[in-house]
C-alpha angles and dihedrals in degrees: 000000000000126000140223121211118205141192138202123181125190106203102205136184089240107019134020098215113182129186139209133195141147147243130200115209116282098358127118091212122117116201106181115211111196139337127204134184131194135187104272120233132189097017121102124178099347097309131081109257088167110031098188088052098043089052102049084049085062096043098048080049093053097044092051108054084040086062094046092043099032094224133111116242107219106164129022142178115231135200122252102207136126129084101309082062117107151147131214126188109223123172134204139186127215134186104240096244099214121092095228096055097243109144111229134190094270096051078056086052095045093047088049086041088052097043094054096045079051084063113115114240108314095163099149102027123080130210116246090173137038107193118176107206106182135354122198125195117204089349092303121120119240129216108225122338115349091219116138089014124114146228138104101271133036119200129187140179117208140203114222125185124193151177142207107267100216083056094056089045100058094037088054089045091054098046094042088051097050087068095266119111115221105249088191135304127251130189109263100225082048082043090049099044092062093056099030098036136073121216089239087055084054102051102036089047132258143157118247110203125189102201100200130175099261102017134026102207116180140188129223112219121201131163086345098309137083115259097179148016138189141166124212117202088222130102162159085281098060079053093061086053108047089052081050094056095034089051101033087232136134110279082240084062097045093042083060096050108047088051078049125018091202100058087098114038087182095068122089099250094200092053078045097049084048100063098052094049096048084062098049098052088061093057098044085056088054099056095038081057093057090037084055097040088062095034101250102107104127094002104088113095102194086059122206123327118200129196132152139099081291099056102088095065107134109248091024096123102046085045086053106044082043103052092032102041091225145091113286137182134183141199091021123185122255129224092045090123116133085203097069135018107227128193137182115233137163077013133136089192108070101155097044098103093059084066122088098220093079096058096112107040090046090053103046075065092056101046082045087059094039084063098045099058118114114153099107083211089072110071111225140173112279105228092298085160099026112184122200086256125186086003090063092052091054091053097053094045089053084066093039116107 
């Protein structure tokens, strides 16, 4: 039975984290095989500011999980994120073309066609995602996909997330010359939700946010899909610095205490516990204002989920259901899908996918196996989050040296 090896990379401000795993034909099994991380160089919230460092932190990532799992990675999927990271709703409206009223799949094409050229200016932005969110015919609301239903009009409101194209272009640039050809790209906060998200989380309602060390970007989950997305140029990082300047002590000192808050006894805990708190807070406002901006502030179920280098943060979870009014858990484990069974072999690091961090990377993985299954016995998503593919590889080749 033949295998597919998959990869998934997480280019971070502060880390470059990749994942392997593999997929036997016509399975829905993930095993994953290794995972590696490395400092990140050269790469400062979500974009390349230094291409011959960023690369070579790729590189050194990929080497190194190659060596611990003794094969070759060849392809990989990679993360979009960072600030120049967004998402934007547009609707359309077609006349359904048969005569006899029945919607077909290119009346579907022709409303999502319509709701994008509706976008305001995005010139130099390009979409990653394409989400439908709701489709009405005659006025009327549908449950699911309006195909082979009838009427006279067909409406649609769309999800779109982008990202800024010159973005793409360099982080595809990095990865590709650091030996690894780009498979696809998907957004991070859409990548994290499949490893650290349940599908009841998704239905019932819930937001998902990725608390990084430059940027928190979080997604809004509604009925299964995404509804909305946002990045905060705000992170774990302005945390270290702000316990550095409050205390007058080396940012190495700060950066520890702030992971432990007894690895200085020496140190007031409460002006400590402060700091940190102060920060939060900060964050917390900025995502109540987005919750409130698209009237889901109080109004999501599954409450807030929080995962990232920055979850672990001690307090995290009773500053977020106060300052959110909802439920709210951090540091979650990974590989609790019901979706996918997932394994470590050939792996040192047994325990790493109960740790947030590698939300991203590992499901980068997942979406990549979504996409490779063929067998029409295993049920899988349908292009709930459909990419342009091998369209959108072309396009950024045609840019590359």
């Amino acid at each position: 039975m033949g295998k597919n090896i998959i990869a998934g990379i997480d280019v971070g401000t502060s880390a470059i984290k990749i994942t392997v795993a593999e997929q036997k034909k016509g399975s829905h099994n993930l095993n994953v095989l290794g995972a590696a991380q490395k400092p990140s160089s050269g790469i400062r919230r979500g974009y390349v500011t230094n291409f011959n460092e960023a690369i070579k932190s790729v590189a050194s990532v990929v080497r190194s999980v190659e060596k611990t799992i003794g094969i070759p990675v060849k392809r990989a999927y990679i993360a979009a994120g960072g600030i120049g990271l967004g998402s934007i709703k547009s609707k359309g409206t077609v006349i359904i073309s048969r005569a006899d009223g029945e919607i077909s799949e290119y009346d579907v094409k022709r409303v999502i066609s319509q709701s994008e050229a509706n976008l305001p200016d995005i010139s130099n932005k390009r979409i990653i995602h394409t989400l439908p969110l709701i489709f009405k015919i005659d006025n009327k609301p549908v449950i699911g996909r309006p195909l082979g239903m009838k009427g006279s009009k067909l409406e649609a409101e769309i999800l779109f997330v982008t990202c800024l194209n010159q973005h793409l272009l360099d982080l595809i640039k990095v990865v590709e010359s650091a030996g690894v050809a780009v498979e696809d790209i998907f957004a991070s906060p859409i990548a994290a939700s499949f490893a650290a998200l349940n599908r009841r989380q998704k239905e019932i309602g819930c937001v998902l946010a990725n608390i990084g060390s430059d940027t928190v970007s979080i997604a809004v989950f509604e009925e299964s899909s995404p509804i909305s997305l946002e990045v905060f140029p705000i992170g774990s990082t302005h945390i270290t610095n702000d316990i550095a300047l409050g205390l007058q002590i080396p940012i190495e000192e700060a950066e520890k205490l702030k992971i432990d808050y007894d690895s200085d006894k020496t140190i007031p805990r409460r002006k400590l516990s402060d700091i940190i708190e102060a920060r939060l807070n900060d964050i917390f406002e900025l995502i109540e204002s987005h919750l409130k901006k698209i009237n889901r502030n109080g109004l999501l179920p599954a409450g807030i989920i929080l995962t990232g280098g920055g979850s672990s943060l001690l307090s995290l979870e009773d500053i977020a259901k106060a300052s959110l009014q909802l439920p709210a858990k951090a540091g979650i484990a990974l590989c609790q899908q019901n979706h996918y069974s997932h394994s470590i072999s050939k792996s040192p690091q047994g325990q790493t996918f109960r740790n947030p961090e590698w939300s991203v990377s590992l499901g980068l993985c997942i979406m990549g196996a979504d996409e490779n299954l063929k067998d029409g016995n295993i049920r899988r998503n349908k292009k709930i989050f459909p990419t342009t593919g091998g369209a959108l590889k072309q396009w950024f080749r045609s840019f590359l040296p």
